[in-house]
N, C-alpha and C positions, 0 to 999 in steps of 0.2 A: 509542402513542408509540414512533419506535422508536430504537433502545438500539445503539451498538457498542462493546463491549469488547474492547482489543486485549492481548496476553500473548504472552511467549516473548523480552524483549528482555532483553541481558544486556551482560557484558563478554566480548570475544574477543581475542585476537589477531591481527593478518593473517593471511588467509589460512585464515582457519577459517569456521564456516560457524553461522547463525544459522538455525529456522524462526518466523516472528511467525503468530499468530494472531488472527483478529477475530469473534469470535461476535454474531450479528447477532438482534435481538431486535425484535418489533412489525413486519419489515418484509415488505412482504405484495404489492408492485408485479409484475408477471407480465414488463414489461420494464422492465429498468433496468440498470447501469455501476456498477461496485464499482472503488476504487483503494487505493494505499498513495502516502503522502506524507511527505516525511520536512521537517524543520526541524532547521537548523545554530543555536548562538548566535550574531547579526547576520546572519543569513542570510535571505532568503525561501523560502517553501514550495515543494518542489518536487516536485514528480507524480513518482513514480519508475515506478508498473508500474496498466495498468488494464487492467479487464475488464467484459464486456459478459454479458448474457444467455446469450446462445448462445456463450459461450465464447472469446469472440476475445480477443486478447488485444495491447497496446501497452508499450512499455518506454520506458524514456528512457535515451538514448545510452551513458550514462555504466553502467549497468547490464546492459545487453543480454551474453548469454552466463553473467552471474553470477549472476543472478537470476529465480526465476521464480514468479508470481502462477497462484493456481489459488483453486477454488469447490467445496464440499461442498454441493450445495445442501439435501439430505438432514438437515441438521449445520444450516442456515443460517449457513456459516462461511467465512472467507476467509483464504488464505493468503501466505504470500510465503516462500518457500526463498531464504536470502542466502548463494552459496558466495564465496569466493574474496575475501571480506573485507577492503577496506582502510581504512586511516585515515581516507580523507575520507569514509567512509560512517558516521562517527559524527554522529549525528542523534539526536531525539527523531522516530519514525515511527506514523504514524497514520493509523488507519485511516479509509474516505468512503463514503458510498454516494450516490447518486442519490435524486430524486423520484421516480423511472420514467425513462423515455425509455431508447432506445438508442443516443446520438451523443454523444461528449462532446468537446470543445474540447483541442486539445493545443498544452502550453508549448512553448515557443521551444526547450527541449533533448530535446522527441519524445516527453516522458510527457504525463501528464493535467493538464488546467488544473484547479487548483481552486478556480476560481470555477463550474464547471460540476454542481458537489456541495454537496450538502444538509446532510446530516448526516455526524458528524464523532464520533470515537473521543476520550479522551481522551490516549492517546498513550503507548507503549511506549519505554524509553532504550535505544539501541544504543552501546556504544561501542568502539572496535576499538583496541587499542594497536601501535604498531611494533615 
C-alpha cells in the first residue's frame, strides 16, 4: 500500500524561505512522476512543481525561479525548496505520485495536472504573512 507523508510546512513571512518534505512508503514503480500540489480556500488544485524518474523536472509559471522540487531516491523522499515566499503561496500543499508511467498531463498555468496522479499525501499548511 503505498503511503505519502508530507512535513516541514509552517508560517513565514514574505520573502522567507520554507523546505516541505514527502517520505514515500510501499512505492516500488521503476518508472514513475512525483509532484507537489498546493490548494487555496475556494481555490482549485494546482500542480506547482513535478518530476519524473530520470529527473526532469516541470514548474508552474507562477513558481519558476523560487522553487525547486528534487528526489532522494535512496530516502524514498521528495522535496520542494520554497525561497522568496509570498502571500499568495499560502495554501495547504501536497504531496502525489504516480501509478508508474513517465508523462504526465500539465495545467493550463505549466505544472502538473492532477488528474494524472494516483496517490495523494494528506497535506502540509503553508502560510506566508505580509
Amino acid at each position: 500500500q503505498v503511503q505519502l507523508v508530507e512535513s516541514g510546512g509552517g508560517s513565514v513571512q514574505s520573502g522567507g524561505s520554507l523546505r516541505l518534505s514527502c517520505a514515500a512508503s510501499g512505492y516500488t514503480y521503476r518508472s514513475y512522476y512525483m509532484g507537489w500540489f498546493r490548494q487555496a480556500p475556494g481555490k482549485e488544485r494546482e500542480g506547482v512543481a513535478g518530476i519524473d524518474s530520470d529527473g526532469s523536472t516541470r514548474y508552474a509559471d507562477s513558481v519558476k525561479g523560487r522553487f525547486t522540487i528534487s528526489q532522494d531516491n535512496a530516502k524514498n523522499a521528495l522535496y520542494l525548496q520554497m525561497n522568496s515566499l509570498k502571500p499568495e503561496d499560502t495554501a495547504m500543499y501536497y504531496c502525489a505520485a504516480s501509478a508508474g508511467g513517465t508523462w504526465y498531463a500539465l495545467g493550463s498555468r505549466g505544472g502538473p495536472h492532477p488528474a494524472s496522479f494516483a496517490y495523494w499525501g494528506q497535506g502540509t499548511q503553508v502560510t506566508v504573512s505580509s
